[in-house]
C-alpha positions in Angstrom: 19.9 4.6 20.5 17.7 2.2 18.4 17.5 3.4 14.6 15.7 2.2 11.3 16.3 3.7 8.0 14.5 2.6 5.1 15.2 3.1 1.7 13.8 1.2 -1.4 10.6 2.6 -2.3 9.2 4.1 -5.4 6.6 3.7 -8.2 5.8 0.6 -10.4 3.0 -0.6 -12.6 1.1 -3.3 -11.4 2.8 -7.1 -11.9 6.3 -5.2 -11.3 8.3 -5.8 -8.3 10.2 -3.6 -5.5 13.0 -4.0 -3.5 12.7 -2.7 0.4 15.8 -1.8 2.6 15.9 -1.4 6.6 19.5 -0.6 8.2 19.0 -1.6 12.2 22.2 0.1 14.2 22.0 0.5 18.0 21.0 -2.9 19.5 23.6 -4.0 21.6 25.2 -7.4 20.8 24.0 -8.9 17.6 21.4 -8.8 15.9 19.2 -10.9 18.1 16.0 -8.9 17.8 12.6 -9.3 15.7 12.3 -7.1 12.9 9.1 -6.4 10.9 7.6 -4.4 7.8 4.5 -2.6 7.9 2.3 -0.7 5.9 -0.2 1.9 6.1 -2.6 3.6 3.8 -4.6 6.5 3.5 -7.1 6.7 5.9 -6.3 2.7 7.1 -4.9 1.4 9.9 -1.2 0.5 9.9 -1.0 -3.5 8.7 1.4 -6.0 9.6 3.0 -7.2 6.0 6.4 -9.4 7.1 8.1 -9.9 9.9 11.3 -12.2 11.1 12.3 -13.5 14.5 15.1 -13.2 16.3 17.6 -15.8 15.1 18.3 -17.0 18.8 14.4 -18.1 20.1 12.5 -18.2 17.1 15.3 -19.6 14.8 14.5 -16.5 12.3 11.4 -18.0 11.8 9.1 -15.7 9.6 5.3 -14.5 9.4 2.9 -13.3 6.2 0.1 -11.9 6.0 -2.4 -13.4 4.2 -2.7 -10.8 1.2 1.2 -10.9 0.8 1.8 -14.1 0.9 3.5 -15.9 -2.0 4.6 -12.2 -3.3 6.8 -10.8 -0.6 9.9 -12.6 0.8 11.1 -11.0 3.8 14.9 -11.6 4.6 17.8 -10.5 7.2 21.1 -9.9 6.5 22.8 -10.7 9.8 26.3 -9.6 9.2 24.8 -5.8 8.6 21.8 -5.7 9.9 20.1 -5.0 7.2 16.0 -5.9 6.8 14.7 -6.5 3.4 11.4 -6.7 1.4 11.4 -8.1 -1.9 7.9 -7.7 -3.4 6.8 -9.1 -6.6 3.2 -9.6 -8.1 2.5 -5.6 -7.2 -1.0 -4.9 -7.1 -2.7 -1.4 -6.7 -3.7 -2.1 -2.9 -0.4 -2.7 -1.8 -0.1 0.8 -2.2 0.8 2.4 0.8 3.7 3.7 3.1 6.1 0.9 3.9 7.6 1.2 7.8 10.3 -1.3 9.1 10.2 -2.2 12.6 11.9 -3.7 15.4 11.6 -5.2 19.1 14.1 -6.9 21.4 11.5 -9.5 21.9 12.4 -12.4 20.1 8.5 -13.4 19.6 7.7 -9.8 18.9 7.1 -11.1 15.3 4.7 -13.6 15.6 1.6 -11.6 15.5 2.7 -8.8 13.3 0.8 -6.2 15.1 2.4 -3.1 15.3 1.8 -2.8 18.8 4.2 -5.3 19.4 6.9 -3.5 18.0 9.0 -0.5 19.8 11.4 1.0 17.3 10.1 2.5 14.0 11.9 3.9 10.5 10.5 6.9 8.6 8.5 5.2 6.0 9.1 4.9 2.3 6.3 5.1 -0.2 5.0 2.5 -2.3 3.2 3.0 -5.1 1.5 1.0 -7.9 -0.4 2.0 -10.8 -2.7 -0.2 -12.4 
């Protein structure tokens, strides 16, 4: 079975940074699967903020969106399977719960919609205080 546990999140002041955490366990084989983060706010839609491809496909290739971009590096640690999310440059709207997702697809990340995306974490909060 598929599971995502994030860890990470917190409360900052705006201009601070925060570090995000996904563990992945339960794909077979490797870790040849896409793997996103998203967010959601109160009373918004869930967002697409990051997401990776599957290193075998899309060569781990990566997708922003536009408001994060330049602020938020989103990386893999293949050996663990671990997703991460370093943010910097915090601003007041990127407040929000923070989910981590993945698909088998190895394209699943190329549009960051969550639709795309099967298996879910819990979500962390993110807050920041201007």
């Amino acid at each position: 079975k598929v599971k995502l546990v994030e860890s990470g999140g917190g409360s900052v002041q705006s201009g601070g940074s925060l570090n995000l955490s996904c563990i992945v366990s339960g794909y077979d084989g490797d870790y040849s699967y896409s793997a996103g983060w998203f967010r959601q706010a109160p009373g918004k839609q869930r967002e697409g903020v990051a997401a990776v491809g599957a290193p075998v496909g899309s060569n781990g290739d990566t997708k922003y969106a536009g408001s994060v971009k330049g602020r938020f590096t989103v990386s893999r640690d293949r050996a663990e399977n671990v997703l991460y999310l370093h943010m910097t440059s915090l601003k007041s709207e990127d407040t929000a719960t923070y989910y981590c997702a993945a698909d088998i697809a190895p394209f699943a990340y190329f549009r960051l919609d969550p639709s795309d995306f099967t298996h879910w974490g819990q979500g962390t909060q993110v807050t920041v205080s201007s």
